[in-house]
Phi, psi and omega in degrees: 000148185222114182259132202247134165257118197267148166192165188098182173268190180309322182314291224279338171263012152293295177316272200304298184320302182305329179292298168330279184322290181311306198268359182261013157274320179296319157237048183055015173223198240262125153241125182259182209218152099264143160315337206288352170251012158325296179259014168303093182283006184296317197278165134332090202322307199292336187259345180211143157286149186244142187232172157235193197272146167244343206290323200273355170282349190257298168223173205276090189223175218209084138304117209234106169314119141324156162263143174010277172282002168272337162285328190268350170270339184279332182255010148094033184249147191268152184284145178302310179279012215248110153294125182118099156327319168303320160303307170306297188312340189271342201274333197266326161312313193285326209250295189312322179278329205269036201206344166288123186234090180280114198305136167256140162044175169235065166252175208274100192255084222272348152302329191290008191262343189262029198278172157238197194281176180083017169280118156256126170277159161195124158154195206243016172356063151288092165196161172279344195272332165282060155185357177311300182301344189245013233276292172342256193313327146304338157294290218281317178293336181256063149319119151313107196314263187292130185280162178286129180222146153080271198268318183282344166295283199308337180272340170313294160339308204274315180320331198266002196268005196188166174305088172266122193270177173218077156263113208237130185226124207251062193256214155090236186296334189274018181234321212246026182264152173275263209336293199281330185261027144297302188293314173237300190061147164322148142255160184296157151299008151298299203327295202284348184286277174338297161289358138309304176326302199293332187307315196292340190261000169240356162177164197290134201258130165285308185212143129294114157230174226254084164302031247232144180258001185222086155290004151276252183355338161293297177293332180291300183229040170243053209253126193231178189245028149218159226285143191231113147298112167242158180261113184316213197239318175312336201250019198251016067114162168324126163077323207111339174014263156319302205292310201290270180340305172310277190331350185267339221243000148342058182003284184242170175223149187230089183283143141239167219298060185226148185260017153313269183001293203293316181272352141292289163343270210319326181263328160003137197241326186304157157303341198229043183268150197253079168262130188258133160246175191278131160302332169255111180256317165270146144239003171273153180267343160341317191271099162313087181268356155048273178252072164254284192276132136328137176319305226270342074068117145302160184210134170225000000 
């Protein structure tokens, strides 16, 4: 068994789902999920987004919850029938520590690719570089649950009919959390002014259309000299879905520092699509983003 602990929003239970699959294919067995910190409700909303599992509500993939006692032997808690104390501290040495696999820092760790079976993972292994050798089965695993119907079938539609850019902008919690907008921040309207620029300058752009959690903030300073969509709120369908779904179907992309962002790019299907991301993805620097963005990806 190989058990993935998910926290985050969707990007970030992308990330962790994808690594889980690799290695529990690399070793033949089982992959299980826990929730728990999912559903920890201890911090404040205004200091943490509180998220839920969202990933098996997004594509049609069939998640099998750990149990109880499979969660409570990886975090080094003794079992009721297990007697003794003494006995418990030696079954957690031998079995909790050495089997708990905790992300140090987030660069790109080429060992956690050897682990063998009987593994929890818990941290947020943003890179491509875990799960690359397996991309093929991971494409195949994120079907979208539900097909695009009514006003987003036809904006699906029209997105694929032309050079169509994607730009998903990323406000909300990173302007108003003391965490996140420490930790990451907003970026200004230069970034997307910029990376229009560069998209324009290696080839001709048909349409922008405009992904956003602030459409006043959008509408204020995302103003380009080719015809621009933004997309409402109306298409953002259960879970984010919908919204999500449109952003794959996009030619080129323009992210910003989110891995909502980042996992639209990824799954983007044309061959000759263009994703431009930020050269600073933190701003605090304790964080290594390194391995964050894929080689062939612009960084501006």
């Amino acid at each position: 068994m190989i058990l993935v602990r998910f926290t985050g929003g969707l990007g970030n239970q992308l990330f962790q789902y994808a690594l889980g699959t690799c290695l529990a294919s690399h070793n033949k067995t089982v992959l299980k999920i826990d929730t728990t910190l999912l559903e920890d409700r201890s911090q404040p909303h205004e200091v943490v987004t509180h998220r839920d599992l969202d990933l098996d509500h997004v594509f049609d993939i069939a998640l099998e919850q750990a149990s109880v006692g499979e969660i409570t032997l990886f975090n080094g808690k003794s079992y009721n029938h297990i007697p003794g104390k003494l006995y418990n501290k030696f079954w957690w040495n031998l079995q909790g520590k050495k089997n708990l696999i905790v992300e140090q820092g987030r660069n790109f760790h080429s060992e956690i690719l050897k682990l063998k079976d009987n593994k929890c993972l818990v941290g947020a292994w943003q890179s491509e570089k875990y799960f690359k050798e397996k991309k093929e089965l991971i494409r195949e695993l994120l079907v979208f649950r539900d097909s695009l119907g009514g006003a987003a079938k036809e904006l699906g539609i029209k997105i694929q009919s032309g050079n169509s850019v994607c730009i998903s902008t990323r406000r909300g919690d990173y302007v108003t959390s003391p965490v996140y907008s420490k930790t990451l921040g907003a970026l200004p309207a230069e970034y997307f002014h910029r990376a229009i620029a560069e998209l324009q300058s290696k080839q001709q752009i048909d349409h922008v259309y405009v992904f956003t959690d602030d459409p006043e903030w959008s509408r204020s300073n995302l103003k380009f000299s080719v015809d621009t969509t933004f997309v409402g709120e109306e298409y953002n369908g259960p879970r984010y879905a919908t919204k999500f779904q449109l952003m794959t179907l996009c030619r080129h992309f323009i992210i910003p520092n989110s891995t909502f962002g980042w996992w639209a790019a990824w799954l983007g299907t044309h061959p000759d699509k263009t994703v431009v991301a930020p050269a600073k993805w933190f701003l605090d620097p304790a964080y290594d983003d390194s391995d964050l963005v894929p080689e062939n990806w612009v960084r501006i």
